[in-house]
Each structure stands twice: as structure tokens, then as C-alpha cells.
C-alpha positions in Angstrom: -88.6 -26.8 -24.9 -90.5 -30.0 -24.9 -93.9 -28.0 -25.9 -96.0 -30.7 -26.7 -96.2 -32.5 -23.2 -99.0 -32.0 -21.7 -98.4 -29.9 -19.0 -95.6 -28.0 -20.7 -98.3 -27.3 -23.5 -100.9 -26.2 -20.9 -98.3 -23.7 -19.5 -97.7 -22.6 -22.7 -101.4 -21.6 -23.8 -101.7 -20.1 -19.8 -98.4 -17.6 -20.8 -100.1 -17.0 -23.8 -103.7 -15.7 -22.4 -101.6 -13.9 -20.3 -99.9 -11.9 -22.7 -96.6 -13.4 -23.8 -95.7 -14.4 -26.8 -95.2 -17.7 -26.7 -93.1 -20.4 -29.4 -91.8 -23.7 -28.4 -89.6 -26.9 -29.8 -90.2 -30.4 -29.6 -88.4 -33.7 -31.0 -91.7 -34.6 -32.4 -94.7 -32.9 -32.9 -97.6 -34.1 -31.7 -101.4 -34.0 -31.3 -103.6 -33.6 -29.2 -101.6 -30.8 -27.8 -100.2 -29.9 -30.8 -103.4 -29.2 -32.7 -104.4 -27.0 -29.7 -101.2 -25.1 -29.2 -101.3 -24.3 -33.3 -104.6 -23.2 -33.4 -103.8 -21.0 -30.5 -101.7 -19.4 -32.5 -97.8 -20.6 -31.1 -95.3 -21.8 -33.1 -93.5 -25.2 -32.3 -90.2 -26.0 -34.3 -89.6 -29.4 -35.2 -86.4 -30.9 -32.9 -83.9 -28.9 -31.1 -81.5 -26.1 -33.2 -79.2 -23.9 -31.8 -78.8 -21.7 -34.7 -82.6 -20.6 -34.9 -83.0 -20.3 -30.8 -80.4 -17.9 -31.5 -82.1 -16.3 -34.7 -85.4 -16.1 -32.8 -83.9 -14.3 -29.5 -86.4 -15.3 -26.4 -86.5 -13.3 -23.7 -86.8 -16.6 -21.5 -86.3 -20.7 -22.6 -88.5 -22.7 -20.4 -86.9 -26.2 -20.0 -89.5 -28.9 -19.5 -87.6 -31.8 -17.4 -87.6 -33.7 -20.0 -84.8 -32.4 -21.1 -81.4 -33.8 -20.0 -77.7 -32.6 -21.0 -76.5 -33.5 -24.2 -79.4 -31.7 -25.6 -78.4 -29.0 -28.8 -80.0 -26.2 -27.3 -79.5 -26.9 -23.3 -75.9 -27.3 -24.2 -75.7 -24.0 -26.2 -77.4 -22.1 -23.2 -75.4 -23.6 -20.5 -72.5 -22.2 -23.0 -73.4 -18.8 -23.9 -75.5 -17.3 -21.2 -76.9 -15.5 -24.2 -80.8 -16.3 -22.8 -82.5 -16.3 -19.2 -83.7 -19.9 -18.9 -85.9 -22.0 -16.2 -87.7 -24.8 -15.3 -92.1 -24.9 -16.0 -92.6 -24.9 -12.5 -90.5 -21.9 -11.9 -92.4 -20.2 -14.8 -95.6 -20.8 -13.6 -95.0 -19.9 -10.2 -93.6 -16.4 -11.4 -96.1 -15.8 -14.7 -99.1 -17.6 -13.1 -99.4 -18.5 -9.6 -98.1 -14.8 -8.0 -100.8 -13.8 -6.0 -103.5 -16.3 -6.2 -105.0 -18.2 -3.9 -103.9 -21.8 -4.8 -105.1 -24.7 -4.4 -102.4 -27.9 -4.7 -103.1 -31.3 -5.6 -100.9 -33.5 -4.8 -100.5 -37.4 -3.7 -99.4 -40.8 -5.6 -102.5 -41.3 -7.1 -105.5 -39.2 -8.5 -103.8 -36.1 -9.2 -105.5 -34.9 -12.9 -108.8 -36.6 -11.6 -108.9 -34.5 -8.1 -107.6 -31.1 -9.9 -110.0 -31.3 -12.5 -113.4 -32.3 -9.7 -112.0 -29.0 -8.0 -111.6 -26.7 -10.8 -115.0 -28.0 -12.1 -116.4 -27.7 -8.8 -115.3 -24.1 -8.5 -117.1 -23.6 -12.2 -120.3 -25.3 -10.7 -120.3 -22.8 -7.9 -120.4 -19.8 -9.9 -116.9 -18.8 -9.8 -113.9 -18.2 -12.3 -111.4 -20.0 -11.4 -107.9 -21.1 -12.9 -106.4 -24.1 -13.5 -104.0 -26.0 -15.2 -104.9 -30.2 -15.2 -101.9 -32.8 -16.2 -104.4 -34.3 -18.6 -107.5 -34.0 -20.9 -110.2 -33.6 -18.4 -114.3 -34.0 -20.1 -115.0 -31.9 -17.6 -113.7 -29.0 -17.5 -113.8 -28.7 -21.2 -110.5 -27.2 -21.3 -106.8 -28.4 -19.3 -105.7 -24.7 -18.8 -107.8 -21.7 -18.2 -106.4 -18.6 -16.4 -109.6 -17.2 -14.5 -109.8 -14.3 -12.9 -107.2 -13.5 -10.4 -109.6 -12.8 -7.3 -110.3 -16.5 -8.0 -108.1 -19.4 -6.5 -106.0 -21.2 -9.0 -106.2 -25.0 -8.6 -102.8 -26.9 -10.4 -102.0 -29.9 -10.4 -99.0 -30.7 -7.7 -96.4 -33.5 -8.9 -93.5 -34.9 -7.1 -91.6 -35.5 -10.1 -88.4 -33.1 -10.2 -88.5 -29.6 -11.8 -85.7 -29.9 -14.3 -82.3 -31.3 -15.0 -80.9 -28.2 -13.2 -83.5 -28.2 -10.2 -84.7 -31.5 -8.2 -86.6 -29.9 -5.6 -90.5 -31.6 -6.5 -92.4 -29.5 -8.8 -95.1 -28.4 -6.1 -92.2 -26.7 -4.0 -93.0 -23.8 -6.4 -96.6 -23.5 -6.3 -96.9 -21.5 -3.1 -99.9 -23.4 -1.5 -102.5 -22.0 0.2 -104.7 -25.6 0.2 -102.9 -28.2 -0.1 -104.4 -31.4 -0.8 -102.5 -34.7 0.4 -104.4 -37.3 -1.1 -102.4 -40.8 -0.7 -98.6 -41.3 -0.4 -96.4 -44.2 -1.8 -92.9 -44.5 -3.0 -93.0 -44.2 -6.7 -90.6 -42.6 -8.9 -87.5 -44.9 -7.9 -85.5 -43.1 -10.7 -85.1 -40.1 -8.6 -86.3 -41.4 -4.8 -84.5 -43.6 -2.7 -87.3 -44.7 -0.6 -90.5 -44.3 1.0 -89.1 -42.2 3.4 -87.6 -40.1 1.0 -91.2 -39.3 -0.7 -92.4 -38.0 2.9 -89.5 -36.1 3.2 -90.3 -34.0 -0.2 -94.1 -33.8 0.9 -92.8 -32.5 4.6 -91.5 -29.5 2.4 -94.5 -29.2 0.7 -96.4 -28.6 4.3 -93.9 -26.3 5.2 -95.0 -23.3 2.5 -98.6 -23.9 3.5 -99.3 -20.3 5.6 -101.1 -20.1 8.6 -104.5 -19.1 7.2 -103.8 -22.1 4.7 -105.3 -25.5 5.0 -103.5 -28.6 4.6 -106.4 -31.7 3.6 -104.7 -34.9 4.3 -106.3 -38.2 3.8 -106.8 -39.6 7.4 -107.0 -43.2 6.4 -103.0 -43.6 5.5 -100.4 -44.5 7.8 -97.8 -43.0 5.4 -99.8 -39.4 5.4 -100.7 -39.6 9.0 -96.9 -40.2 9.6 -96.3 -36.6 8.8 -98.0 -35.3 11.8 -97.9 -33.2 13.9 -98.4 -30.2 11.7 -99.2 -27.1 14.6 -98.3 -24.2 11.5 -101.6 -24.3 9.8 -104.9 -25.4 10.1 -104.9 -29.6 9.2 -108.2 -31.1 8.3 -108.6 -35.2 7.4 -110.8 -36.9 5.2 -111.4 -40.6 4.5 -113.6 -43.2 5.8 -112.8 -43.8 9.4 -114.2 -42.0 12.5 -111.5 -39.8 13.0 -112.0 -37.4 9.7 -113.4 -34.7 9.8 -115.0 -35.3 6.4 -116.4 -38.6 6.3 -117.1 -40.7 3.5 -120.4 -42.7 4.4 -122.4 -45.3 2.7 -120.0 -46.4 -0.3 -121.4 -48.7 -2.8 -120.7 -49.5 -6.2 -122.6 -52.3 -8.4 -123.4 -52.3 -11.8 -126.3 -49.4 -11.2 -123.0 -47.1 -10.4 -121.4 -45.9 -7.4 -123.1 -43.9 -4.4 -121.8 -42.4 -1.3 -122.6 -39.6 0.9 -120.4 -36.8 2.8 -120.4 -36.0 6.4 -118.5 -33.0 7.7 -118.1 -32.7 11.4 -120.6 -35.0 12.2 -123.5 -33.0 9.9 -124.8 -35.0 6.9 -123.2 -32.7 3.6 -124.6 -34.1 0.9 -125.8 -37.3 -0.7 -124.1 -38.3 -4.3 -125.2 -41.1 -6.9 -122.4 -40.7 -10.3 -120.8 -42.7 -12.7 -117.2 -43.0 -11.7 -115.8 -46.3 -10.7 -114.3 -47.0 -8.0 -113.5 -45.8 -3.7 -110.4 -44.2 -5.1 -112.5 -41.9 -7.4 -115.2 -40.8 -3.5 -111.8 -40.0 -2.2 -110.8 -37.3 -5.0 -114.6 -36.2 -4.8 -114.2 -35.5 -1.0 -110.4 -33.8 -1.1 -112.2 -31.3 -4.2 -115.6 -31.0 -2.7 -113.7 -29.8 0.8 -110.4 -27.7 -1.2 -113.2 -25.8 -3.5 -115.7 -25.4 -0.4 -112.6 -23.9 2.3 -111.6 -21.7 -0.9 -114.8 -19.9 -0.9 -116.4 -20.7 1.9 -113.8 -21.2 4.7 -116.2 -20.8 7.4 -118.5 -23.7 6.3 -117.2 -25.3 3.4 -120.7 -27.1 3.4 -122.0 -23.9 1.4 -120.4 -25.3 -1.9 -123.8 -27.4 -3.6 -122.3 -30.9 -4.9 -125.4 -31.2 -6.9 -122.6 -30.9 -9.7 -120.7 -34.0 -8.9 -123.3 -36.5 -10.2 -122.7 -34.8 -13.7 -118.9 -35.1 -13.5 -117.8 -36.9 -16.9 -114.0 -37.3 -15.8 -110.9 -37.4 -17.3 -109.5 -38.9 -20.2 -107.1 -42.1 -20.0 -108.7 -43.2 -16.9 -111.3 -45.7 -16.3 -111.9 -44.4 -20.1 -114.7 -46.5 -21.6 -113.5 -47.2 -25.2 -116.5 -49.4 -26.2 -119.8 -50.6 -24.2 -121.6 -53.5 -25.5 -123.6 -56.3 -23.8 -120.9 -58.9 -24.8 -118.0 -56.6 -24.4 -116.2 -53.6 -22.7 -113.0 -52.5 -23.4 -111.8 -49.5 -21.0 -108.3 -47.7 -20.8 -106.5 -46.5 -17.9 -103.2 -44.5 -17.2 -102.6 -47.2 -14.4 -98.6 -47.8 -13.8 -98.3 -48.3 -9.9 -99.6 -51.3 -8.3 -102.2 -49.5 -5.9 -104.0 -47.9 -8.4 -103.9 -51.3 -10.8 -105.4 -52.9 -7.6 -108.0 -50.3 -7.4 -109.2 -50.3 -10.8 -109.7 -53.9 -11.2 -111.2 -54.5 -7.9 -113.7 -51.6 -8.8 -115.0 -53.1 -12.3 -115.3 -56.6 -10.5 -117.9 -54.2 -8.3 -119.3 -52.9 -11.5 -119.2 -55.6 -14.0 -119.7 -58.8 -11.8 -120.4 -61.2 -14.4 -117.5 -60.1 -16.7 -114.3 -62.0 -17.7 -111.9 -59.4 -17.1 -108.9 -59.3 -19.1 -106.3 -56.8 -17.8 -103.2 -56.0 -20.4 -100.3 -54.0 -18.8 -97.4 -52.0 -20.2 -94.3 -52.1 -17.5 -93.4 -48.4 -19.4 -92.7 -46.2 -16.4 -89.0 -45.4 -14.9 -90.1 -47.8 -11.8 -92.7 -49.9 -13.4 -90.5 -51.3 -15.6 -88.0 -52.6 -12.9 -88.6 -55.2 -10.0 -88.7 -51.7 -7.2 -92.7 -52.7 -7.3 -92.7 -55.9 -8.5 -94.7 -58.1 -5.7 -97.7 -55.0 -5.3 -97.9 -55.5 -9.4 -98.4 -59.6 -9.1 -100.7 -59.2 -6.6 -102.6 -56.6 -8.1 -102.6 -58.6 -11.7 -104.1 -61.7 -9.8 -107.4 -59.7 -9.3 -107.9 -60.3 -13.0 -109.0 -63.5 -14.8 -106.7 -63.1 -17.6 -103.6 -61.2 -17.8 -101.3 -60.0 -20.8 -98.0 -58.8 -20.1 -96.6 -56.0 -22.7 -93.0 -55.7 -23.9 -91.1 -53.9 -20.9 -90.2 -50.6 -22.5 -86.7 -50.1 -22.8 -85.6 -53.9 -21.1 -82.4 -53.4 -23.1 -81.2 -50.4 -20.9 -81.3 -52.5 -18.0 -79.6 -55.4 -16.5 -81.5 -58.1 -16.5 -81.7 -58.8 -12.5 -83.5 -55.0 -12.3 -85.6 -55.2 -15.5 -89.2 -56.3 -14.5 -89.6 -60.2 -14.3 -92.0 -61.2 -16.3 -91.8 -65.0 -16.1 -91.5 -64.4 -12.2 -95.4 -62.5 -12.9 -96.6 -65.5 -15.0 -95.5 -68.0 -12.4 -97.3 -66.3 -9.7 -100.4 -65.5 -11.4 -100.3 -69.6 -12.5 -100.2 -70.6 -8.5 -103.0 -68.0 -7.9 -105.1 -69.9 -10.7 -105.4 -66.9 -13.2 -103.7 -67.3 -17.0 -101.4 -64.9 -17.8 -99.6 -64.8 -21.5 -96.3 -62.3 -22.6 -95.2 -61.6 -26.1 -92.2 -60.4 -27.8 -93.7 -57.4 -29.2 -96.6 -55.6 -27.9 -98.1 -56.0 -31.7 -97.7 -59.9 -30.6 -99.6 -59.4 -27.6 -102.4 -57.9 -29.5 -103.1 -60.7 -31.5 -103.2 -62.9 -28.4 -105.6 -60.8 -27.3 -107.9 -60.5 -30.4 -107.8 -64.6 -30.6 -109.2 -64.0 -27.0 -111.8 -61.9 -26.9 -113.1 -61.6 -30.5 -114.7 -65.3 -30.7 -118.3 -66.3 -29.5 -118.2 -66.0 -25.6 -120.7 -67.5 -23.2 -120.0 -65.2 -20.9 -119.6 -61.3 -21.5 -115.9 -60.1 -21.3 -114.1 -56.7 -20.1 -110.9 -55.7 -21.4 -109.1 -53.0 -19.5 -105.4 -52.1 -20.9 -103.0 -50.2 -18.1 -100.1 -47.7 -19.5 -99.0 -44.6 -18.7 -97.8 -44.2 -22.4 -98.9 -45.2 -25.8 -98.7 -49.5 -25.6 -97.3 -49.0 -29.2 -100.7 -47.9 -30.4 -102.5 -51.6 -29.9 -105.5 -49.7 -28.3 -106.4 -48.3 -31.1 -105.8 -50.8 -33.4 -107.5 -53.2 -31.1 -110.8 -51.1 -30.5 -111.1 -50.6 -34.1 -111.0 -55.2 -34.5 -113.9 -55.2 -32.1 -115.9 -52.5 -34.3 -114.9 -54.4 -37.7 -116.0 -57.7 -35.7 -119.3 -56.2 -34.9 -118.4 -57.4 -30.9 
């Protein structure tokens, strides 16, 4: 249920190799995952019907969390008992993960990017691995791939609950033997109360890591570091400070790209010149070059060859470069928490100094879209030159002191001496933009748009004005 998400999907195509037979339901269908999942060979039913999950008599409904009560089909199983059900998690930790040696990425930020440099790395090295990637990585080519199971599986580890029926944190399930703790903030407000109720679901997390197990935890956060002590398995840091045992030397980033060298345990690793923006992006490098070097080599981790790295292509939706001329760039990103806006923007002021950046953001997330993260998201906005403010997705479902202030943004960014501009409609928006950007310009321009979602398809429509404009 809920087959065309992303990760659902992947799941799906991973039963499937491994010899299911697999057929799903969604309240719409579509692409890209529906295009691969139908050419795979699975059937996906158009909305949710009782009647026909009755007719079609699964051995097991997997229910992506998604799906609430009140739903046709949830309701009818919670009714009957006619079918076995469970969460994806649950599935994959029963169908999948059983026996491999996995490898957990997890953290606020970076998740899709760090499981994919792993599983790539792993691919670089010679070795078979599996994977499943929240996302549509360039590199690997593919977002699910089972491997061979003397390989580690490497899977993406979100906080997010399991299902409506199970609120533990999806990477409860995943039976770790690395995990990876890249960064830690509170996020999610729909379903955490706080930033110390984050730490308390990653606590569980280092709690299934096994003795022999590693636990990689970014050295440079107070709110990681705060977990420690940790005396049941084997803790290594990385960051950039002299306390990490992987060390992150030499950053730079300028408009010739971003370089940077690793140093394990005081020994020079390796030297690394690629084109991913941004110190956010070394960090996921280090956590996957060290998770896919202890997974084979966990002796000397050094052994993996990085040589791979400076080929890594990435992963679609972030930093994406949509269009790359001298007068203009227009990038998307999957951006929605305040850090990782902060991040991008100060990264492409590295990379594209004489650029007029304008930044367009979408408050479309469960805590986006209120005022939980509402000061990090003004002062993150100010690091552009011009800001565009999208329709808050779903303002009318909340009252009007929680729903994300947008004239409080506009103010700020005005005593901060940036412009910022809201519309109505998103399609509004898009023609402020295009008014803009799409004129003669002394001065080259960068237009970056942040959502976690769709922005009501004005990318699209907006990359296609520059082509028609010739910009």
C-alpha cells in the first residue's frame, strides 16, 4: 500500500528479485517509480478497494506509513484479520536485511547522499553489495539492488515512524552492524516533542549495534557527542576537529570545485578533488569512505581506494544543476530544514561568487510549514540576495499562530537588507520570479528552488521559460 513512494517502491522491486510476487496500490500512480515498478513486471491498482484486496488474496499487505486510519483497505484488515499485515521496515528487516552485514545511515541530514557514496563505494571496490537509497542516486545507477548476501547491505536509516500501528523509528528494524550517525537535530515536530526526544530514538538505535559492530559518529556535534559514553561497541568519530579519528583536512571550495583530503589516525588516507558542493557533502564522503572501508577491511579501513569519489555524480533533487549557462544557473534541492538551507546557500556563494543568488522556498514539510523552525529558516534565507517565499502547503489545516509566518520572514530579511517577495499561489510566485531573472542582467544570476515536494510543478515550468528565453 502506498507503492509508488520511493522507498516503498524500492522495497517492492528488492521483494521482487528476491522471489516474491509482488502487486501494490496507490491513490495515484506515479512516475518515476511507477514506470520502473511496471516495467519490472508488478502491478499497482489505482486507489484503495477492499473488494479486490480480498479478490487478489496476499499472503502479506505491507503498509507504507503513509497510510493512516480511515483508509478502505487498513480499515477492512483491522476488521477481518483475513491477511497478515506490516509495516516496510518490518518487511525489509525480515525479507531483506536477515543475515547481512548492514550498514545504517542515519542523521538529520545527508541520508540518500551518504547511502548512495557507500553503496557506490562498495561497487568501486569490487564488491556486490545491496542497497536500498531513499532517492534517485546518478550513481549508483539504480535505488535498490539486492547483492549478494556475503556482501554488507547499506540502507538508508530514517527516524520517521514505521507505520500508523508502530512508532518506533524506522532504523530500529535494520539490525545494524555500522551504524553511521551523521548530524542530529530536532526535525519531524509532527511526531517528536523535542530535541531531546530525537537523541532518545538514536540512543536505541546505538543500543542494537553488537559488539563487533561500529558505531561512526560525527565528532564535531554537541548533540551526537551528547550520546556518549557508548562502552558496548567499538565508537569511531569523524569531522574536522583534532579529536576524530578521521579527519577532514584542507577543505576548500571555489568556483574550480571542492577539494579535501582524509586523515585516519593521524596517517594521510587520501587526497580528493570532485564536483559536489558544499562541507556538508566531505562529511557524507568521510562517514561512506570509513562505513565501506570497516565493512571490508576492518583492520585498516585505509585499504578501500577513494580514487572513485572524484567520479561520484550524486543524487538527484539535491544541489541538482537544472541549467548551467554563463548568465544563469538554476539548481534544485530537497532542502526543508534550516541547517541544510544554510548549507547549500553558503556553499554556492563559495562556488558561484559573483552570482545573484535567488533562493525560492516551499514551507511543505510537517515542521517546515509551522513556526517549530522558524528563526533557523530567516536566518538561513538572509544568506541569499533575493528570497521568494512559496504558498505554505496546507496553511488552512493550521491555526494561524502555528502556520509559518511569512510576513514575520519578509520583515526580517528587510532589516538584514536582502528583498524577499510571497505570493498567493506558488504559480504567482513563478511569475515574480520569471520578471526577475529572465531580463538583461549585468551581473550573472543563480536560482536555487528548496522543497521537499513538488512546488506545484513551477520547476519545471520555470526551467523550460529560461530555455524558450534563450537565458
Amino acid at each position: 500500500m502506498g507503492i509508488c513512494g520511493t522507498a516503498m517502491g524500492n522495497a517492492a522491486l528488492l521483494a521482487r528479485a528476491n522471489g516474491h510476487e509482488v502487486m501494490g496500490a496507490d491513490a495515484g500512480i506515479y512516475p518515476p517509480m511507477s514506470t520502473v515498478l511496471q516495467d519490472a513486471g508488478i502491478t499497482i491498482n489505482e486507489g484503495y478497494d477492499p473488494a479486490r484486496l480480498d479478490k487478489l488474496g496476499p499472503d502479506l499487505v505491507v503498509i507504507g506509513n503513509a497510510m493512516s486510519r480511515g483508509n478502505p483497505e487498513v480499515e477492512w484488515l483491522l476488521e477481518t484479520r483475513k491477511f497478515a499485515f506490516t509495516s516496510l521496515p518490518a518487511l525489509l528487516a525480515e525479507f531483506v536485511l536477515k543475515g547481512r552485514k548492514n550498514v545504517v545511515i542515519a542523521g538529520t541530514h545527508g541520508k540518500t547522499t551518504t547511502t548512495a557514496l557507500t553503496a557506490y563505494l562498495l561497487r568501486e571496490n569490487g564488491r556486490d553489495p545491496g542497497f536500498l537509497i531513499g532517492g534517485v542516486p546518478y550513481d549508483p545507477p539504480v535505488g535498490n539492488h539486492l547483492g549478494s548476501a556475503t556482501d554488507p547491505f547499506v540502507i538508508e536509516g530514517d527516524e520517521y515512524d514505521s507505520a500508523f500501528f508502530d512508532k518506533r523509528s524506522k532504523f530500529i528494524h535494520y539490525a545494524p552492524h555500522i551504524a553511521v550517525l551523521n548530524n542530529l537535530e530536532f526535525d519531524h515536530a509532527d511526531i517528536f516533542r523535542d530535541l531531546a526526544d530525537v537523541q532518545r530514538t538514536f540512543r536505541h538505535l546505538t543500543r542494537i549495534v553488537p559488539r563487533n559492530g561500529w558505531i561512526l559518529l560525527n565528532g564535531d556535534e554537541d548533540n551526537l557527542r551528547a550520546l556518549l559514553p557508548i562502552n558496548w561497541t567499538q565508537v569511531v568519530r569523524v569531522g574536522t576537529g583534532a579529536g576524530n579519528d578521521l579527519r577532514i583536512i584542507n577543505f576548500t571550495e571555489s568556483s574550480a570545485g571542492t577539494q579535501f583530503e582524509l586523515h585516519w589516525r593521524g596517517a594521510k588516507w587520501g587526497e580528493v578533488s570532485w564536483g559536489l558542493s558544499g562541507l556538508f557533502n566531505v562529511r557524507n564522503a568521510a562517514m561512506a569512505a570509513l562505513a565501506a572501508g570497516l565493512a571490508l577491511f576492518p583492520a585498516d579501513p585505509t585499504q578501500l581506494n577513494l580514487d572513485a569519489l572524484a567520479r561520484f555524480r550524486g543524487v538527484k533533487r539535491r544541489q541538482e544543476i537544472l541549467v548551467d549557462t554563463p548568465a544563469l544557473k538554476v539548481i534544485e534541492d530537497f532542502g526543508h530544514h534550516p541547517t541544510a538551507l544554510a548549507g547549500t546557500l553558503q556553499s554556492l556563494r563559495a562556488r558561484y561568487p559573483d552570482c545573484l543568488i535567488h533562493a525560492l522556498f516551499e514551507p511543505r514539510s510537517n515542521s517546515s510549514r509551522t513556526r517549530v523552525m522558524q528563526p533557523g529558516f530567516m536566518r538561513a534565507l538572509a544568506l541569499a540576495d533575493e528570497v521568494y517565499v512559496g504558498a505554505v502547503a496546507g496553511a488552512e489545516k493550521l491555526a494561524v499562530d502555528e502556520r509559518f509566518d511569512v510576513e514575520g520572514l519578509l520583515q526580517f530579511l528587510d532589516s538584514q537588507g536582502r528583498h524577499g517577495q510571497s505570493a498567493a499561489t506558488n504559480a504567482e510566485l513563478l511569475e515574480h520570479l520569471k520578471q526577475n531573472t529572465l531580463g538583461a542582467s549585468k551581473r550573472p544570476q543563480l536560482v536555487v528552488f528548496f522543497t521537499n515536494g513538488s512546488f506545484d510543478g513551477i520547476i519545471g515550468r520555470y526551467v523550460s521559460a529560461v530555455r524558450a528565453a534563450g537565458s
